[in-house]
N, C-alpha and C positions, 0 to 999 in steps of 0.2 A: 819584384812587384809585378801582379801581371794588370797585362792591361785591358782596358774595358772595350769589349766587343759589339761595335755597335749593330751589325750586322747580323750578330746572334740574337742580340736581343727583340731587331726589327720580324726576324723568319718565328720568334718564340712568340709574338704579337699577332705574325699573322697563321701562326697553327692554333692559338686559341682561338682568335674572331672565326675563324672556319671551324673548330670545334665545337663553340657556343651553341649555337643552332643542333646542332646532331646531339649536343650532351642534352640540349633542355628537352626534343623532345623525347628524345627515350627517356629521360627521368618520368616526362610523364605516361609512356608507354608499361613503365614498369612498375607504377605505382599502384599494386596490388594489396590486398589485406591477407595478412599469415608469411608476408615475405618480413625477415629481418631488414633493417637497412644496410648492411652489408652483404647479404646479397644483391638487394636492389641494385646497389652500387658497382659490385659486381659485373650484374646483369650492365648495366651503361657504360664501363670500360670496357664490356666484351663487344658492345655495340661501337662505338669510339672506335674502338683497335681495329675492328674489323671495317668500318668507313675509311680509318688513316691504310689501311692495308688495298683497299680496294682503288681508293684513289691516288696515290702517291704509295707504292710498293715499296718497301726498304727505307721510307724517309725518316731522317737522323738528324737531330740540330745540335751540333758540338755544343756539349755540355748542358747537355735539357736532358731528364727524365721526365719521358710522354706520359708513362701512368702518372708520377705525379702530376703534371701538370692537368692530367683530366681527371684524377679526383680532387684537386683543386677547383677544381670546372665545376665539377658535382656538385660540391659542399657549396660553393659559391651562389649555383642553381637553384638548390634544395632550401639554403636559407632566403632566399629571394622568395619563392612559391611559400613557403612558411608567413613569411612577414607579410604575405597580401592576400591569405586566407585560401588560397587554390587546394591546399590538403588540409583535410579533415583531420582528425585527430581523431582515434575511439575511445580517450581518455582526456578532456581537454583540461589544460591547468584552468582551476579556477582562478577569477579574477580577486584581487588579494580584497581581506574586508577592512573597511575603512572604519574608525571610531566615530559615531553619529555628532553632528556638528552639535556646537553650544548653543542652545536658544537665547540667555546670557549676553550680556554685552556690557562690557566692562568701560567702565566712565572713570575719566581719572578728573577726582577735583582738586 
């Protein structure tokens, strides 16, 4: 049984809080119209890798995959900006329609 790593888990907490920031804003650096979102996304791990590369060179957390973890970052970002209206849509779901209330009002004798 192996055992759990606290110290991994502490150095994988703090490369995302320093992630966060540099993922959110090239997400919104790269939110262009005619790009796919995998590019986009792309485009913010190449950004990502290249800040984890600039500032800490070679850094490795036994048993982390970094791309994962910062397209994790992304998706995490991305639905956040979603959910609070920051990106437009050029196609927005419409809102569902609703069956018109009863004017009616039912009386039990």
């Amino acid at each position: 049984m192996a055992s759990f790593n606290f110290k991994n888990l502490a150095d994988s907490l703090a490369l995302a809080a320093g992630l966060l920031p540099v993922v959110s804003n090239a997400v919104q650096v790269v939110e262009q119209p005619g790009l796919s979102g995998s590019q986009k996304a792309q485009a913010v791990t190449q950004i990502a890798l290249g800040t984890l590369n600039t500032v800490s060179p070679g850094l490795q957390v036994h048993g982390l995959d970094i791309n994962a973890l910062i397209q994790g970052i992304i998706a995490s970002v991305v639905q956040g900006f979603n959910l609070v209206g920051l990106f437009k849509h050029s196609t927005p779901t419409p809102a569902p329609v609703l069956a018109p209330a009863s004017t009616e009002h039912s009386t039990n004798k």
